[in-house]
N, C-alpha and C positions, 0 to 999 in steps of 0.2 A: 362440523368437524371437531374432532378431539384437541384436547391441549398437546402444545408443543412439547420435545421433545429432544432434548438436543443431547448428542453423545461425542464425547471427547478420546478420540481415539480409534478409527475404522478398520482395526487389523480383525484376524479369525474370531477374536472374541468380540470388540463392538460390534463386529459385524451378524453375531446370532441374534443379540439382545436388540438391537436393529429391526431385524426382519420379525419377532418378535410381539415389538411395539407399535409396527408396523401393518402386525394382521391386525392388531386388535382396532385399528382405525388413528392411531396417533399419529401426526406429520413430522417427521425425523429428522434432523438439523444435524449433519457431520460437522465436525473440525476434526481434521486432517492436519497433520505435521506441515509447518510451516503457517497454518492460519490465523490470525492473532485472534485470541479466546477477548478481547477487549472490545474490539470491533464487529464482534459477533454479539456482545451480549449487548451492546447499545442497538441493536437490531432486537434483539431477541430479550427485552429485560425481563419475560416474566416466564419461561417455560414451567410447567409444571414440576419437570426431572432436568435433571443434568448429570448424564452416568458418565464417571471418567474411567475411561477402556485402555489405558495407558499401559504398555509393560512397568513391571513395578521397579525398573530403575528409572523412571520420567517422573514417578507420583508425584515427588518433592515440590522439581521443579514445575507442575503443570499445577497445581497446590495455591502454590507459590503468587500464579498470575488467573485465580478464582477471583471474581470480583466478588463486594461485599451482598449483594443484591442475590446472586448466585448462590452466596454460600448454603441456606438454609432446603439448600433445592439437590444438593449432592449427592449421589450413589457412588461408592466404591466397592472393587471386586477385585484386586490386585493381591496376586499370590506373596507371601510371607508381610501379611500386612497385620498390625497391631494398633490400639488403639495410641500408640504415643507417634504414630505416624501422622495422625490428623489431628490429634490433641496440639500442638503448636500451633497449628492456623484457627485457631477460634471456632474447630466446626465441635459442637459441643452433642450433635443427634442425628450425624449423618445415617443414611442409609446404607448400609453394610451388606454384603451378600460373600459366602464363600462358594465359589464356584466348582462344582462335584461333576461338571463334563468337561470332557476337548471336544476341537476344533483345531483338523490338521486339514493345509491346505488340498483340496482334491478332495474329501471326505469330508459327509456329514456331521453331525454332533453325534456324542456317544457319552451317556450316561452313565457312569459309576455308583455313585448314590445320590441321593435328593441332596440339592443344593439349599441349606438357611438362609434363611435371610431376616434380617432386623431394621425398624427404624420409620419413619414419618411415612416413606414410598414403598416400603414393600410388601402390599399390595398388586403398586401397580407392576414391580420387576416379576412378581410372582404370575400373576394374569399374562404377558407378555412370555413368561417362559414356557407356561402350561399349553399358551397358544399353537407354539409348536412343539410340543408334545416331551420338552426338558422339564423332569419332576421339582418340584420347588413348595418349602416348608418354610413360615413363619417361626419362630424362637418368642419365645415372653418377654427375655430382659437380658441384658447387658452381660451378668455373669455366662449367659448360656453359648452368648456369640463370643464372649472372651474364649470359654473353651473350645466352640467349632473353630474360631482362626487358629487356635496352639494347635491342636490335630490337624488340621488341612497345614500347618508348618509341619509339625512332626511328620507328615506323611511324607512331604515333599523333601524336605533335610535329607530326613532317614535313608528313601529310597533313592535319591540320587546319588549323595554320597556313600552311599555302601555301593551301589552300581559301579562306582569307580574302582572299584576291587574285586566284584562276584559277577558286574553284568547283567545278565539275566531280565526275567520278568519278578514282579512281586509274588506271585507266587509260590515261583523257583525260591526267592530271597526267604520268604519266610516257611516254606519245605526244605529246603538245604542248608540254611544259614541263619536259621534263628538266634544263636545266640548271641552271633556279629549283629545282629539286624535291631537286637532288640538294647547291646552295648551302646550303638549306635544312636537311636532313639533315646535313651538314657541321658545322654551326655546331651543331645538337643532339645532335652527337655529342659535341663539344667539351666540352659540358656534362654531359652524359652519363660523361665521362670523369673531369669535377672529380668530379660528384659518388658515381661511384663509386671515386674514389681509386683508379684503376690506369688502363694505356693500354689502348683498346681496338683492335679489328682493323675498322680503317673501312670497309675494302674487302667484307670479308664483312659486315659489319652491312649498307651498302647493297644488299647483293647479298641478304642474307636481308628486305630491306623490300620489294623488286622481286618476290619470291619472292613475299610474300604481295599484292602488288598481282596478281599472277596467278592468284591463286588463289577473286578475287573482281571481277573490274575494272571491274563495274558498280556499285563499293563508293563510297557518296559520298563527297568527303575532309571534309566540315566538318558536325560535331554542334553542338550548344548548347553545350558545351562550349569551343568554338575560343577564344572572348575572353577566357576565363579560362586556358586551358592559355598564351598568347602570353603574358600578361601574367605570369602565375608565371615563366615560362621566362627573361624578361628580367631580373625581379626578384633569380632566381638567377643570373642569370648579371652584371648590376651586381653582386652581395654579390662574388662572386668574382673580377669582376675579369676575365671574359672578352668579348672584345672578339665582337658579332652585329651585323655594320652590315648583315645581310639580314635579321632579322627587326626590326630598328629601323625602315629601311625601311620594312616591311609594317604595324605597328604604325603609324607615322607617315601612311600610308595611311588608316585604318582612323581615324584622328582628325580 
């Protein structure tokens, strides 16, 4: 039998990467909300992987109660995630993946474009993906995965919060409304930029969020999520000090 495998988090998404690692012969260990991650790894001290499947308001605190033994074993794949998210807990080479399909309840997976992926495990998340039939690509180094998370941000920012004013799919968004789409992106780039402490390359970031509006264009732009992503975005970007008079704007709208 293959090395173990344990995933922290069994909703639509742990549950692909699951079945996954699953074909490929590995034995699959949930934690499920409410299980103590302590008492499972005194079971389980040595899995190979340990992917946390959390929504990304749990990362912190699920982070938080990684044992030290664990840590070196981590995958993350949590939407608006950057490296100062895990840079506090001393994970200094985690396994990183930006995930480029859904998973909505009732429906299978549905690809947009290949998901990256970086770091000691991916390898094995990529074998797992390919398994059933989710495309997934390797990255070289560190800069390349700092830019797919800003994109897979800028994608998700951009098209949710402009969804709050236009609706629509991203196709519609960027056929009807590019130049709100692309204001929009702008200004979450900006922030994108504070909060990863370097300058990023604007032009390709937009050029790689367009990439993946093609890639899907009957893709809606606004989840349940919209009113909470706008609202954080702004709140970060008041801490900092960065001036968004288009999603103030849109917010202003929206009240």
């Amino acid at each position: 039998m293959k090395s173990k495998i344990v995933v922290i988090g069994m909703g639509e998404m742990g549950s692909i990467f699951a079945r996954g690692f699953l074909r490929c012969g590995h034995p699959v260990y949930p934690i499920t909300r409410g299980m103590d991650i302590a008492t499972v790894a005194s079971e389980i001290p040595n899995p190979q992987l340990v992917l946390i499947a959390v929504a990304e308001g749990d990362l912190q605190a699920t982070l938080e109660q990684i044992p030290e033994r664990w840590k070196e074993k981590l995958a993350l794949l949590q939407n608006e995630l950057l490296p100062r998210d895990w840079q506090p807990h001393q994970l200094d080479n985690p396994t990183v993946i930006s995930v480029w399909f859904e998973k909505k309840k009732g429906q299978d997976s549905k690809v947009i474009i290949p998901s990256p992926v970086l770091g000691p495990h991916a390898g094995l998340i990529k074998e797992g993906l390919e398994s059933i039939e989710i495309t997934c690509h390797r990255l070289n180094d560190s800069d390349e995965l700092l830019f797919e998370l800003v994109r897979k941000n800028v994608y998700i920012l951009t098209t949710n919060i402009a969804g709050l004013t236009v609706g629509g799919t991203v196709g519609e968004l960027w056929a009807d409304h590019r130049e709100f789409a692309t204001a929009v992106a702008n200004e979450v780039i900006d922030l994108q930029q504070h909060l990863s402490a370097t300058t990023l390359p604007r032009e390709k970031l937009i050029d790689g969020m367009v990439e993946a509006f093609n890639g899907d264009r009957d893709h809606k732009c606004m989840g349940r999520s919209a009113p909470a992503r706008l609202a954080r975005a702004l709140a970060l970007a008041a801490e900092a000090g960065i001036e968004t008079p288009t999603l103030n704007e849109i917010a202003s709208k929206q009240r």
